[in-house]
NULOGU-421545 format. One record per residue: residue in three letters; x negated, y, z negated of N, C-alpha, C in turn. Coordinates in pm, whole numbers, padded with zeros to 5 digits, always signed. Each point is the difference from the previous one (the first is absolute). Layout:
<pts>
alaXYZXYZXYZ;...
</pts>
This chain:
<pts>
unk+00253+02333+01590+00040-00002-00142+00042-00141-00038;unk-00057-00034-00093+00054-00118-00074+00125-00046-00051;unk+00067-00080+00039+00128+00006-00025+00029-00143-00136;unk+00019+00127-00119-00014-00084-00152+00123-00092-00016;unk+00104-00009+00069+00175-00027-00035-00046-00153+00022;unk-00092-00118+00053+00001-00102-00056-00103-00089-00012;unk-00022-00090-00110-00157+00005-00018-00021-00073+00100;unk+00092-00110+00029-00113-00103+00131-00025+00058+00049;unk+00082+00086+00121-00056+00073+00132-00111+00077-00024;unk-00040+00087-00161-00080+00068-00020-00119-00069-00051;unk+00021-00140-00022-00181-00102-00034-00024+00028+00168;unk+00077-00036+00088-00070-00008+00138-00034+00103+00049;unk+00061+00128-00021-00059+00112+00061-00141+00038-00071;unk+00005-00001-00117-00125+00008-00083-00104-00100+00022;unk+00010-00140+00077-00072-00090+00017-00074+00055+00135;unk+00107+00060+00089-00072+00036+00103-00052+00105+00049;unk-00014+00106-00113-00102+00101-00012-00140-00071-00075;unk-00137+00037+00137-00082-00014-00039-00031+00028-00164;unk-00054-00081-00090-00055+00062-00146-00114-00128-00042;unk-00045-00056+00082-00151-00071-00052-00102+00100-00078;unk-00014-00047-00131-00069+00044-00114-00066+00091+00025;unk+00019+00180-00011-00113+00074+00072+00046+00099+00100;unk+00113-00072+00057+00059+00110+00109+00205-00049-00016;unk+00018+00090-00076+00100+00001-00053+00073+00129+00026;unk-00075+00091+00053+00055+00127-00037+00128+00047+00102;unk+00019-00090+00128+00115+00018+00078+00117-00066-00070;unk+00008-00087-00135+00111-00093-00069-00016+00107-00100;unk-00085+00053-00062+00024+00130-00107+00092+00082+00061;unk-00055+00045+00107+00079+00101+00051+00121-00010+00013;unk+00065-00120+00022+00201-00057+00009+00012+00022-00083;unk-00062-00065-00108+00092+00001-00092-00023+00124-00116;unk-00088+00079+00043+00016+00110-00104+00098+00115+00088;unk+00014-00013+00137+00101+00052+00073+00127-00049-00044;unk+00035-00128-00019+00096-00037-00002+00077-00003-00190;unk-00110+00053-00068+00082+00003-00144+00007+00177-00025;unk-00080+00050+00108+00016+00132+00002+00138+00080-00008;unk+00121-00125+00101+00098+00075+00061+00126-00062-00084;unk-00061-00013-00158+00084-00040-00120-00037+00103-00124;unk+00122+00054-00008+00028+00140-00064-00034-00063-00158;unk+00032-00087-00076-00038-00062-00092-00108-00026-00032;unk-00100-00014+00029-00140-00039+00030-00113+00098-00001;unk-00088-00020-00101-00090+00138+00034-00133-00136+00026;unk-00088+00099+00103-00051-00077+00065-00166+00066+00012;unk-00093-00110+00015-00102+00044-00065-00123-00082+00098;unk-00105+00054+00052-00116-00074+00084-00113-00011-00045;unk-00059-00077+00021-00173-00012-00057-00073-00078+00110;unk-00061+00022+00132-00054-00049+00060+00086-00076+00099;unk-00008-00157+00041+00104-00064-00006+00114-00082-00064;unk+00013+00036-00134+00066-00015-00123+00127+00126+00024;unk+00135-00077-00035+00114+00094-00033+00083-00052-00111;unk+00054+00114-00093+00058-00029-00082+00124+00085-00019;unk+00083-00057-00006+00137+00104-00020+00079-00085-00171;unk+00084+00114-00001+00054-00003-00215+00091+00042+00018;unk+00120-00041-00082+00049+00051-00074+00002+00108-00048;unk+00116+00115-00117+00001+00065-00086+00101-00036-00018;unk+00114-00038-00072+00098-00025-00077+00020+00046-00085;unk-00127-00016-00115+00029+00029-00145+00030-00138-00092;unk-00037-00101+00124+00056-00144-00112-00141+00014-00135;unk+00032-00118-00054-00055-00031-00140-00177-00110+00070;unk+00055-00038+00101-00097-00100+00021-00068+00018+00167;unk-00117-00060-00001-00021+00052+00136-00106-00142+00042;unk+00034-00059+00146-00039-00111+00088-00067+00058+00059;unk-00117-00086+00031-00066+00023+00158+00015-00115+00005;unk+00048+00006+00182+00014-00104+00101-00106+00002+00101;unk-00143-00107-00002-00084+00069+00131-00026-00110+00044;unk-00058+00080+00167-00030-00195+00078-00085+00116+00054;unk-00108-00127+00117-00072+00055+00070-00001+00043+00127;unk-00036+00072+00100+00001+00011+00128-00060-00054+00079;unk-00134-00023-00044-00081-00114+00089+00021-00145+00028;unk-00033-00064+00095-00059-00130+00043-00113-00054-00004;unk-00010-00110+00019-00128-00087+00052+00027+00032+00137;unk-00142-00013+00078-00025-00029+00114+00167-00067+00113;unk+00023+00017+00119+00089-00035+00055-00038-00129+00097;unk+00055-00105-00040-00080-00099+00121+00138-00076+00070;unk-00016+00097+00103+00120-00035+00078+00175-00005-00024;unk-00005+00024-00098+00146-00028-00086+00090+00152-00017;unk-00039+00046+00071+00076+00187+00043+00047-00046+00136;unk+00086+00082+00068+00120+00015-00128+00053-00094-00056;unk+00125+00078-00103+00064-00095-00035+00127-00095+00079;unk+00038-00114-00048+00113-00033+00008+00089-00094-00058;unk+00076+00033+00038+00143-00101-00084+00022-00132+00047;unk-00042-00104-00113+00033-00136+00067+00092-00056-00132;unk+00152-00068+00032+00026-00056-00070+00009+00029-00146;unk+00027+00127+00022+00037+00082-00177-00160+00043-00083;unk-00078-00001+00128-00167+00032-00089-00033+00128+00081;unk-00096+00060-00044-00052+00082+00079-00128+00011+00008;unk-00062-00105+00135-00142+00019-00004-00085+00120+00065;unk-00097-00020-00104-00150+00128+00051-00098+00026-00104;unk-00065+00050+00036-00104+00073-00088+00052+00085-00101;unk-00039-00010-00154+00060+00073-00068+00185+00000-00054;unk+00029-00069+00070+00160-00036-00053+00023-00048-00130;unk-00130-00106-00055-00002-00054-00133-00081+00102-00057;unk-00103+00062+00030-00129+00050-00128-00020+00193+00110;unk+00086+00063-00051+00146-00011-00100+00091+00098+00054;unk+00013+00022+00120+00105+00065+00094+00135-00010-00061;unk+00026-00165+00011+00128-00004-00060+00033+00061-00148;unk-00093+00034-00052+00016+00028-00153+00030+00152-00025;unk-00102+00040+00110+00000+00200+00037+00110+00040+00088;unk+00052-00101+00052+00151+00022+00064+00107-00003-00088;unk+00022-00060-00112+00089-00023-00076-00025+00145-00075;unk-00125+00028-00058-00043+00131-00065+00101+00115+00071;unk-00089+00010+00093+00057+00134+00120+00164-00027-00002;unk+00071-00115+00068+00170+00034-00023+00045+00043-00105;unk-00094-00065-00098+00096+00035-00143-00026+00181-00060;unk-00111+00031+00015-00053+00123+00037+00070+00127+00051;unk+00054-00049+00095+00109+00105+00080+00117-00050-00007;unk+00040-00129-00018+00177-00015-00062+00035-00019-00158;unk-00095+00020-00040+00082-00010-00196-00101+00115-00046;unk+00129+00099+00000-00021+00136-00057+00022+00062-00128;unk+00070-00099-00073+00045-00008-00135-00045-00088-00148;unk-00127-00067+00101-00055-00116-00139+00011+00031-00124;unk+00050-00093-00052-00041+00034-00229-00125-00001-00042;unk-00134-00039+00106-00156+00061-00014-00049+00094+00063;unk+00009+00120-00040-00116+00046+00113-00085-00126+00057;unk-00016+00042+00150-00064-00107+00073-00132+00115+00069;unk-00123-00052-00013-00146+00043+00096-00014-00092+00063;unk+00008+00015+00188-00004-00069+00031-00131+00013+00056;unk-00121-00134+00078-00106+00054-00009-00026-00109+00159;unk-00088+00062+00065-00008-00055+00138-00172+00006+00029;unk-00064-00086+00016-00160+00019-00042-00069-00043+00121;unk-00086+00046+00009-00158-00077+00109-00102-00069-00073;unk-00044-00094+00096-00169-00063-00027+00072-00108-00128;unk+00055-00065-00038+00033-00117-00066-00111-00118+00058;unk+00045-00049+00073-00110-00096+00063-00137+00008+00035;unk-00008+00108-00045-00187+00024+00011-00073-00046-00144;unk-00119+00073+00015-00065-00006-00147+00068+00123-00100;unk-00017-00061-00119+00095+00080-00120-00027+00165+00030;unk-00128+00058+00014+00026+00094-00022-00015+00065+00104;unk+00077-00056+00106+00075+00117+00113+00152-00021-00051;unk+00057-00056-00069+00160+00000+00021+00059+00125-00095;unk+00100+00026+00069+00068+00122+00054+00077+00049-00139;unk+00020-00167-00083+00080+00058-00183-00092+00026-00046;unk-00131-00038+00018-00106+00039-00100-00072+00133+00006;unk+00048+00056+00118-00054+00128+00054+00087+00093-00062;unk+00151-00036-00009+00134+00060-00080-00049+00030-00134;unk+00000-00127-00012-00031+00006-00188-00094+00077-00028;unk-00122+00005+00051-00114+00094-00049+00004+00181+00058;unk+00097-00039+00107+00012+00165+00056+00108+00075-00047;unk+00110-00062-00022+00137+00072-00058+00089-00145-00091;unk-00052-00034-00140+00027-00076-00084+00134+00005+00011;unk+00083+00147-00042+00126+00035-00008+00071-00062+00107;unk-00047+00028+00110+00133-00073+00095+00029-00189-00048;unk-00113-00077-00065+00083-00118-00004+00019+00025-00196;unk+00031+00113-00079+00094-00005-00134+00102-00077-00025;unk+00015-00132-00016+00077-00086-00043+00021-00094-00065;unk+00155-00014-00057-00004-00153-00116-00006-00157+00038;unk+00012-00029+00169-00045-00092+00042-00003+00003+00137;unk-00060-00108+00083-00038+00020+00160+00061-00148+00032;unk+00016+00055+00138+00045-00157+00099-00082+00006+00082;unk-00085-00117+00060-00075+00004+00124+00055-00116+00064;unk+00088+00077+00177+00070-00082+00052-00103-00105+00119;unk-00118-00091-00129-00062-00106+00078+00078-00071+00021;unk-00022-00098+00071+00076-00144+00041-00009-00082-00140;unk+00153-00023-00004-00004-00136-00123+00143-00076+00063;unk+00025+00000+00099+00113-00106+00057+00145+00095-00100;unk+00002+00092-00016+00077+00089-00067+00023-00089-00192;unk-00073-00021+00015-00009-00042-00155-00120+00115-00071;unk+00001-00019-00177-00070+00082-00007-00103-00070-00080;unk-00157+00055+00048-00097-00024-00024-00116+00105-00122;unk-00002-00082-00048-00056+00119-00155-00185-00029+00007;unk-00049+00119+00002-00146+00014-00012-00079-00046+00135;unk-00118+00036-00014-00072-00108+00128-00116-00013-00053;unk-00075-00102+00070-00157-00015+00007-00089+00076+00010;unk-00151+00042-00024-00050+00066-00003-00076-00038+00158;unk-00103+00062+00002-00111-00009+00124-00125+00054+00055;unk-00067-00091+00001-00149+00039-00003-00034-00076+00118;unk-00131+00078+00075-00034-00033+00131-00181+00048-00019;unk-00039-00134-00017-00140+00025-00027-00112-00071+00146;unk-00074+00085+00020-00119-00077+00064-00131-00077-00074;unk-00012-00149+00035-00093-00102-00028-00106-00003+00069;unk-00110+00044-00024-00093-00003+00138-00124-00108-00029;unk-00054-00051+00093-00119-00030-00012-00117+00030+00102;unk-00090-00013-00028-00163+00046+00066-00053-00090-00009;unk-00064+00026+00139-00123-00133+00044-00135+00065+00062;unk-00048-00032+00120-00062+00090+00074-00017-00058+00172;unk+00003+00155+00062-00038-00030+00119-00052-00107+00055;unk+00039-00054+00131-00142-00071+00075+00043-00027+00127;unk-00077-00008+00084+00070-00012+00150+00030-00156-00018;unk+00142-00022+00085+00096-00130-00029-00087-00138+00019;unk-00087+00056+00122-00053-00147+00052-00141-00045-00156;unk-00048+00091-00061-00102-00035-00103+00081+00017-00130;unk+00104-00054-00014+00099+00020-00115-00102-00049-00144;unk-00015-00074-00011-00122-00021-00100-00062+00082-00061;unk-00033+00121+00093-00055+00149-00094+00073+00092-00086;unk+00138-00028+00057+00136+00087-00063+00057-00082-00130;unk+00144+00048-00044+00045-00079-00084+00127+00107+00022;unk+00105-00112+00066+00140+00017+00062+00084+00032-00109;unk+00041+00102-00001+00100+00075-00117+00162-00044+00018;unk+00016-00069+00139+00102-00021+00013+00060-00143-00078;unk-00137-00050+00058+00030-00152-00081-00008+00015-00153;unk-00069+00117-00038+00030+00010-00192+00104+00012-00037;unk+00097+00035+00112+00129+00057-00069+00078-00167-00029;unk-00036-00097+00062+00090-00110-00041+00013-00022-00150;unk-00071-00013-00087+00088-00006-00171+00137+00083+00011;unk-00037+00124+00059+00114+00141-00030+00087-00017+00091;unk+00014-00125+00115+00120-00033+00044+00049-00078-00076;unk-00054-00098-00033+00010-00132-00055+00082-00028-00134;unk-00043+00117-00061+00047-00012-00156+00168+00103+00065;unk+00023+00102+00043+00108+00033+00078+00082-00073+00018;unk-00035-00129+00114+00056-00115+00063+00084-00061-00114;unk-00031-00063-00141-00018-00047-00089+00045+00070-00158;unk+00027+00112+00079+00055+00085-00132+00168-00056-00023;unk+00038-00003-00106+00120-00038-00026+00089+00083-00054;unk+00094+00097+00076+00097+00107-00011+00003-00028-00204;unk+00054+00159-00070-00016-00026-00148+00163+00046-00007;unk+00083-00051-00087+00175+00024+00021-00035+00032-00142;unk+00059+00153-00051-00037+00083-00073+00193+00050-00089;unk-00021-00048-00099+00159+00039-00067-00020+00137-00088;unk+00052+00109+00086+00050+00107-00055+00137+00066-00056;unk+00028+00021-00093+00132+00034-00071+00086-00096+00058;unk-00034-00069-00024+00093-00127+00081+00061+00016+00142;unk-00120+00005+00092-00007+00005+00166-00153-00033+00019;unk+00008-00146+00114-00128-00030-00012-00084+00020+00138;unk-00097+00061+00033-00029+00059+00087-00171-00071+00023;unk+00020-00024+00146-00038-00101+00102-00150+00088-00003;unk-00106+00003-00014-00139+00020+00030-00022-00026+00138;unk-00122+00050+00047-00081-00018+00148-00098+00045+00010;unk-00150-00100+00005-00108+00086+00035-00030-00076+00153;unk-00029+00093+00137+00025-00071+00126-00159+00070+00051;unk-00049-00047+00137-00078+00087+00042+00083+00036+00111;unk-00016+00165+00041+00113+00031+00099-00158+00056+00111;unk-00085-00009-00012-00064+00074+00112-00145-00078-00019;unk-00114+00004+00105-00158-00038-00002-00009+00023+00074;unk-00137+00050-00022-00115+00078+00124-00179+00015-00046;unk-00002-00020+00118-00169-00036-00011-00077+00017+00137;unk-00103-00013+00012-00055-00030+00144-00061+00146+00057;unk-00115-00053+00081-00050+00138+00059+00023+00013+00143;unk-00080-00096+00078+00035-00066+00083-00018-00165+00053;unk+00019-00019+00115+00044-00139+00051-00140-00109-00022;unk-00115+00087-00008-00137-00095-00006-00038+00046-00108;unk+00072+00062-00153-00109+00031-00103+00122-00050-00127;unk-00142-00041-00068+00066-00073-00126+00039+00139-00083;unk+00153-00031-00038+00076+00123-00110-00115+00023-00125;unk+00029+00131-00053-00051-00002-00107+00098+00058-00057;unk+00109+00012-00001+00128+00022-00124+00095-00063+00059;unk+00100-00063-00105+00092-00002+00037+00117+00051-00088;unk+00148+00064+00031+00072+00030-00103+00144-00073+00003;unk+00024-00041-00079+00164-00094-00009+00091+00114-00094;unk+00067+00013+00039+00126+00116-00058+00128-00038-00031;unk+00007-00033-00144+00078-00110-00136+00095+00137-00021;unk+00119-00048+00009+00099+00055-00068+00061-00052-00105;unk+00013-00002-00121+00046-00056-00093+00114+00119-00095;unk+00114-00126+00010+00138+00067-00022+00001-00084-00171;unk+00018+00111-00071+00001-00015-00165+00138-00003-00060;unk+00049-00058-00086+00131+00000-00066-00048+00150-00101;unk+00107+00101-00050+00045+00089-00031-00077-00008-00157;unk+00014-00104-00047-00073+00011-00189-00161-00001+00053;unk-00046+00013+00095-00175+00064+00026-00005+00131+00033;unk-00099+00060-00053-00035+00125+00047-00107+00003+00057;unk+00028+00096+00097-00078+00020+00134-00138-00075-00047;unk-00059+00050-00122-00135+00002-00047-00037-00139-00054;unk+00138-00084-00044-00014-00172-00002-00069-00028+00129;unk+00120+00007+00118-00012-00050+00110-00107+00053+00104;unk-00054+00072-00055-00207+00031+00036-00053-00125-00005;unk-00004+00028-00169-00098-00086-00072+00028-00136+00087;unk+00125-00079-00027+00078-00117+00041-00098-00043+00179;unk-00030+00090+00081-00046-00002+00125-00094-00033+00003;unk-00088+00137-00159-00120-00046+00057-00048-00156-00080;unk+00060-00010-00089-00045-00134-00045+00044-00100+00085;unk+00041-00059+00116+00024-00031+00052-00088-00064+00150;unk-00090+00134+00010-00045-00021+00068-00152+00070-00030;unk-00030-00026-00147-00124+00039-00039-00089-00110+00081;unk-00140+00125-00018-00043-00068+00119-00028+00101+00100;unk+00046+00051+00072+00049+00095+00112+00049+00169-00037;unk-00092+00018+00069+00063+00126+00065+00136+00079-00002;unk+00067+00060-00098+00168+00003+00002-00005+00199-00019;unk+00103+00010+00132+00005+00130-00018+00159+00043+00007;unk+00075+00063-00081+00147-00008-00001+00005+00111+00090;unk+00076-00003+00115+00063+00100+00107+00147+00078-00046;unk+00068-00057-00042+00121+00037-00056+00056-00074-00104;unk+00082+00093-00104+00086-00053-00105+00160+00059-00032;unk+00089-00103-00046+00121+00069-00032+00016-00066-00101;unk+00058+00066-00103+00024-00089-00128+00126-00054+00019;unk+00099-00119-00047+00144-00031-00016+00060+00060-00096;unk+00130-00044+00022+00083+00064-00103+00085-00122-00044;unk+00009-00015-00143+00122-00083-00089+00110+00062+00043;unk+00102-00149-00031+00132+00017+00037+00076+00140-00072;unk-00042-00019-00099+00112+00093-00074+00115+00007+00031;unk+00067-00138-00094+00113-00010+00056+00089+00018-00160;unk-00049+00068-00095+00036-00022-00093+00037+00200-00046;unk-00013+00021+00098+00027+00132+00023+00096+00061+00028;unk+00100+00056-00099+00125+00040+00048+00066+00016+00126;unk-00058+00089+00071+00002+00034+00147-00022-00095+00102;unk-00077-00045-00003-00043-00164+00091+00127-00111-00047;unk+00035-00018-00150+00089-00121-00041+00129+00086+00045;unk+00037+00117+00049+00091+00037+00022+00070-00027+00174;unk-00156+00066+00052+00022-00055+00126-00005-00147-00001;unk-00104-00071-00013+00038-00110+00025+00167-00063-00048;unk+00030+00022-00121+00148-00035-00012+00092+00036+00116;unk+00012+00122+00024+00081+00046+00128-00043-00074+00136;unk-00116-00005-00002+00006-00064+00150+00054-00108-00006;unk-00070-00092-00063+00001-00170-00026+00134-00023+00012;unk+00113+00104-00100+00145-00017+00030+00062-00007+00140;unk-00068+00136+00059+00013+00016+00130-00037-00132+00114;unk-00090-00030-00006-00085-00091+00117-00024-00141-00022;unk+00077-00041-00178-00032-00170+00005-00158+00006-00039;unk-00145+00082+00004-00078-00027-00010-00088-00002-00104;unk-00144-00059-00017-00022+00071-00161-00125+00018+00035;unk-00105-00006-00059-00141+00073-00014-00086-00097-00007;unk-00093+00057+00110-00163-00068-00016-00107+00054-00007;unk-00088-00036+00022-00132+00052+00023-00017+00099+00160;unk-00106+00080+00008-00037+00044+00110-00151-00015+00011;unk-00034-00077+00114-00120-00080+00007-00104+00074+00046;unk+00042+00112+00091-00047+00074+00093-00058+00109-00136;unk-00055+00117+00073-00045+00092-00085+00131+00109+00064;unk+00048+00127-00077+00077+00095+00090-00012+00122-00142;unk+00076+00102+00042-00010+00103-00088+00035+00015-00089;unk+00090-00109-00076+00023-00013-00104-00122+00056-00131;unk-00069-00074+00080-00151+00040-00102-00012+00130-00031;unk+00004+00100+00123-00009+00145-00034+00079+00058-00099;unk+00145-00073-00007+00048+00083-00057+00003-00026-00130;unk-00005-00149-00037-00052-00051-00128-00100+00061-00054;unk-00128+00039+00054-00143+00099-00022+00127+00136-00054;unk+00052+00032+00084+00060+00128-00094+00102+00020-00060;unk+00033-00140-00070+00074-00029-00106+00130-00020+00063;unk+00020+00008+00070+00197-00041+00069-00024-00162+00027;unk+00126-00006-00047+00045-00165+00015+00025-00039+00156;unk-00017-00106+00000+00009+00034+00157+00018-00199+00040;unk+00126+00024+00136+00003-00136+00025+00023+00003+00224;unk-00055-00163+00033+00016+00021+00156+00186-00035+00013;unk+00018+00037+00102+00147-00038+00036+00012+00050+00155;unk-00012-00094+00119+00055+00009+00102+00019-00112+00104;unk+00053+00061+00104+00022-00128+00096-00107-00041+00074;unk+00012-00144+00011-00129-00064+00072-00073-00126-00062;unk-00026-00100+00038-00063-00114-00028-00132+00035-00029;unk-00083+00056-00114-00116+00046+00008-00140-00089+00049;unk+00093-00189+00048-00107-00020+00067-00059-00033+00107;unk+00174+00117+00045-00029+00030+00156-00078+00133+00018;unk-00069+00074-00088-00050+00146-00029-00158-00020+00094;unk-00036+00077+00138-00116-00033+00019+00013-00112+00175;unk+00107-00068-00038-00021-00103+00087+00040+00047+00128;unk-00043-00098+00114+00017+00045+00175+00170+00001-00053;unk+00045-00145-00008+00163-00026-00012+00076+00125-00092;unk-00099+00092-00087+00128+00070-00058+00155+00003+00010;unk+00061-00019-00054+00111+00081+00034+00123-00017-00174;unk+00126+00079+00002+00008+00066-00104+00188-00072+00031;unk+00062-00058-00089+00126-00056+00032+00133+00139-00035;unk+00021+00065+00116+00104+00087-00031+00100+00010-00166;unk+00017-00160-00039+00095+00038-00102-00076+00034-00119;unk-00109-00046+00014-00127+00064-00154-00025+00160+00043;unk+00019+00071+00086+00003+00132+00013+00127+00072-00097;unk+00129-00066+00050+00131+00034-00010+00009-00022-00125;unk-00018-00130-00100-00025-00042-00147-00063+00110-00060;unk-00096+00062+00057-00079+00061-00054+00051+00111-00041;unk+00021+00074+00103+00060+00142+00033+00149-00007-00089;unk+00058-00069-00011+00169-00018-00090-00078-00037-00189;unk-00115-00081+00020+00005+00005-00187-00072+00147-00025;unk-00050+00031+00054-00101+00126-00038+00113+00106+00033;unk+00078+00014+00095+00118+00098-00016+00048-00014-00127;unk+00074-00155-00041+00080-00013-00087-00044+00036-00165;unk-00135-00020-00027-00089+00036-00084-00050+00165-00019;unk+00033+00081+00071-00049+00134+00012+00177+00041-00064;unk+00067-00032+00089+00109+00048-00048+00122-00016-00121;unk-00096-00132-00075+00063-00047-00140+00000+00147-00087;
</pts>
């Protein structure tokens, strides 16, 4: 059983239950065991997705959700404590954030919001395996609310909206030929140089939304080609991820790709739209006031893509807030500084219970 009474100890126990994107269902299982054995709490499953609520009867109602999954583990399990940090896999993106969730979960039984709290799978995959989007379309009702927290990493400051994201394949075609009579073929690999080139050469676009200005990225994250060791390729594919500021819609940031690399072959693999800050939103200018009081901090951008988007798609305001350097999110070095857990966990107490 999971033991909720404090969040550090509980980022590390949660860090060191297997949950790489996909096989999650032994970290479902804690923690839907472990909000089970809170009389307050009605509690609710969907696959590897758990959600437990409130009933109060308040006027207003929060969801608080983070994810359960990881990236891949490369060497950095378990965790440990160095010097007031706690390194590992998942400590920043977003253990520490679903630890703060879960304590507060089973020790503040009295909030002035109804609180849904929401615990998800498949985040780090492609969009449409993840685990809120499976929520939203299978039982809408469980996330009914006037605003959401998603406890991503923002160094416990709070971060309004994110980037969008698109992941397209560039291909080109040539043709066969055995390596040594290359002359008969025409090497698909070597076509792809413009479509590195102009990549290489692309110049990040810094994008001002409601006054938060948010950092662009079109990168190539993957290429592949080749048949074998003596035959000239006849395709090759380069796989462009391009991260959009929030005032594009999905259907800009198509177009935006393929003009880009007209010319070629462009096939989009995945899309997520962003979400604006909306910070001009009662509920968001509320929290943010309370925290900022709380933590010294104030508001930026979120560069990354996260669920904010979803919930923006279904009209809830919605902002990131948790512990962690988000650009330690991903990395071998992860690791997550104990007092941005503790910051965390005391403004979001202190804010539930205004």
């Amino acid at each position: 059983m999971l033991d909720l009474a404090d969040p550090v100890a509980l980022t590390a126990a949660l860090c060191d239950i297997p949950s790489v994107s996909g096989d999650e269902r032994a970290l479902a299982d804690a923690v839907e065991a472990a909000l089970r054995a809170h009389a307050h709490l009605e509690v609710f499953r969907d696959g590897d997705a758990v959600v437990a609520r409130t009933h109060l009867g308040r006027a207003r109602r929060v969801v608080v959700a983070g994810h359960l999954d990881t990236v891949p583990v490369q060497g950095n399990l378990p965790t440990r404590l160095v010097d007031g940090e706690l390194w590992g896999r998942g400590t920043v993106d977003m253990k520490g954030g679903v630890a703060v969730a879960l304590h507060l979960a089973a020790t503040l039984t009295a909030p002035a919001w109804d609180v849904t709290w929401v615990f998800y799978d498949q985040e780090e995959v492609d969009a449409d395996r993840n685990g809120l989007g499976r929520i939203a379309g299978a039982h809408p009702e469980w996330l009914a609310a006037d605003f959401a927290i998603l406890g991503e990493p923002t160094s416990a400051a709070i971060e309004g909206g994110c980037n969008g994201t698109i992941r397209a394949e560039v291909r080109t075609h040539g043709r066969t030929a055995h390596s040594a009579r290359a002359w008969r073929g025409v090497n698909a690999i070597h076509a792809a140089a413009p479509i590195l080139e102009r990549l290489r050469t692309h110049v990040p676009t810094e994008v001002d939304v409601d006054s938060l200005v948010y950092r662009e990225g079109l990168n190539a994250v993957g290429i592949r080609g080749g048949i074998a060791s003596n035959m000239v390729p006849d395709e090759c594919v380069v796989t462009v991820n391009y991260r959009f500021a929030p005032s594009r819609t999905v259907a800009e940031a198509e177009a935006h790709v393929r003009e880009l690399f007209a010319g070629h072959e462009v096939v989009i693999t995945d899309a997520a739209p962003g979400a604006r800050p909306g910070l001009d939103d009662p509920a968001v200018a509320d929290f943010v006031g309370a925290v900022s009081a709380h933590t010294g901090g104030g508001v930026g951008p979120k560069y990354g893509w996260t669920d904010v988007a979803r919930f923006a798609a279904l009209g809830i305001p919605a902002v990131n807030f948790g512990p962690g350097d988000p650009l330690l999110a991903h990395a071998d070095d992860e690791r997550c500084p104990v007092s941005d857990i503790r910051a965390c966990a005391a403004a979001l107490r202190a804010w539930l219970e205004r």
